[in-house]
C-alpha positions in Angstrom: -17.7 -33.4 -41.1 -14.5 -33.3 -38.9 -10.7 -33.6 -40.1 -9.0 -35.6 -37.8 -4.6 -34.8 -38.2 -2.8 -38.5 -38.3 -1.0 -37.9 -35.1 -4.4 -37.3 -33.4 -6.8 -40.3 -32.6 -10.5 -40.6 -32.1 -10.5 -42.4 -29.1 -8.7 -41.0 -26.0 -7.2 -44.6 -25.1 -4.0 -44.4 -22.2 -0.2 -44.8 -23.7 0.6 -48.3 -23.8 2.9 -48.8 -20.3 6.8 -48.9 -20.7 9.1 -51.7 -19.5 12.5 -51.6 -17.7 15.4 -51.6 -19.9 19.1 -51.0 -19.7 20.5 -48.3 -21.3 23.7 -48.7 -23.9 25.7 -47.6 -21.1 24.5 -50.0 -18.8 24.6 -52.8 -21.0 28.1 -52.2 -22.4 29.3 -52.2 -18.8 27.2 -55.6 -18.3 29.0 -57.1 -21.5 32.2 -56.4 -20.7 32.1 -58.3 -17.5 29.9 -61.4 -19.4 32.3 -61.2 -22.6 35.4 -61.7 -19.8 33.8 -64.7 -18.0 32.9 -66.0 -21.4 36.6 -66.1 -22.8 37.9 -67.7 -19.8 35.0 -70.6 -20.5 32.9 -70.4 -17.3 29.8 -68.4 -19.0 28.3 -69.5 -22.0 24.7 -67.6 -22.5 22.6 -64.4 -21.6 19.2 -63.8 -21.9 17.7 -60.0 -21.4 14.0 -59.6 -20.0 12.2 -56.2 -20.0 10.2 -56.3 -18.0 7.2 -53.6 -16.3 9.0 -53.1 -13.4 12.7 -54.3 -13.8 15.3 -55.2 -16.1 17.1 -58.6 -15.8 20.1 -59.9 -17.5 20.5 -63.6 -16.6 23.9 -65.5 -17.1 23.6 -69.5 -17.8 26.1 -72.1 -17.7 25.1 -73.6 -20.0 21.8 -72.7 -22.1 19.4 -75.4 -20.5 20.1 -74.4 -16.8 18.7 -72.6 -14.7 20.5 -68.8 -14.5 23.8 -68.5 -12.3 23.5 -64.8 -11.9 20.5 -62.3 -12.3 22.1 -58.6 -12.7 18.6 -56.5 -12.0 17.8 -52.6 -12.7 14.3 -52.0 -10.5 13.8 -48.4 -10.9 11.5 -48.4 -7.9 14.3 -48.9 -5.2 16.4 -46.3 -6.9 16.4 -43.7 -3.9 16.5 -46.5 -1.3 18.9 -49.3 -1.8 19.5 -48.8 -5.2 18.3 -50.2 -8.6 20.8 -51.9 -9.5 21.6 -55.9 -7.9 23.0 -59.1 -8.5 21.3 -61.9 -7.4 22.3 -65.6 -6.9 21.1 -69.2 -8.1 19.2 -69.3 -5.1 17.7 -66.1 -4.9 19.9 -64.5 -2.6 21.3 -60.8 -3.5 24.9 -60.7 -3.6 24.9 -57.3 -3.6 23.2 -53.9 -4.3 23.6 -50.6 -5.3 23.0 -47.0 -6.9 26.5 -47.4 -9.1 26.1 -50.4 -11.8 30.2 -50.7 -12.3 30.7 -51.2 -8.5 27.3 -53.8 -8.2 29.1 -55.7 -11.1 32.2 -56.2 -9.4 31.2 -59.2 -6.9 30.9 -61.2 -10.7 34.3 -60.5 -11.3 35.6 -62.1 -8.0 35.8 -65.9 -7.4 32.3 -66.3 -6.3 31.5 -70.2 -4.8 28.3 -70.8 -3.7 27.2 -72.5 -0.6 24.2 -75.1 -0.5 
């Protein structure tokens, strides 16, 4: 007969694999820049993915559309280009970074894109 302690299991199975997510830090600083577009009427939705390997936070329009804006934390490119990025309609990365704040800042601009 073996006692087995509740925080110890049977079976040696792996930990269940973490997603990406934004801090509080980093999604307060995302908010305040969403909340601002959203009283001035040109935002109107957010959704939050967490994903294995990134974090996204898209902005709509409106709530059927496709996203506007994709602001991105990949922990992977944190030493190279940074892990933070905001990223176009299109696909295209407006602009990258180690610093969230400064990444953020091309959203605050008057941003028109060009198809």
């Amino acid at each position: 007969m073996r006692l087995v302690h509740s925080n110890e299991s049977s079976s040696k199975s792996p930990p269940a694999p973490m997603n990406v997510s934004f801090d509080r830090r980093e999604l307060s600083t995302i908010l305040n820049v969403y909340g601002r577009k959203v009283a001035s009427g040109e935002w109107r939705d957010y959704a939050i993915d967490m994903l294995k390997d990134r974090a996204v936070f898209s902005i709509f329009k409106r709530a059927s559309e496709m996203p506007v804006f994709r602001v991105e934390k990949d922990p992977s490119l944190r030493r190279k280009q940074g892990q933070y990025r905001v990223v176009g309609q299109n696909g295209q990365v407006l602009k990258r970074g180690h610093e969230l704040a400064q990444v953020l800042k091309v959203l605050d601009g008057d941003i028109s894109l060009v198809r």
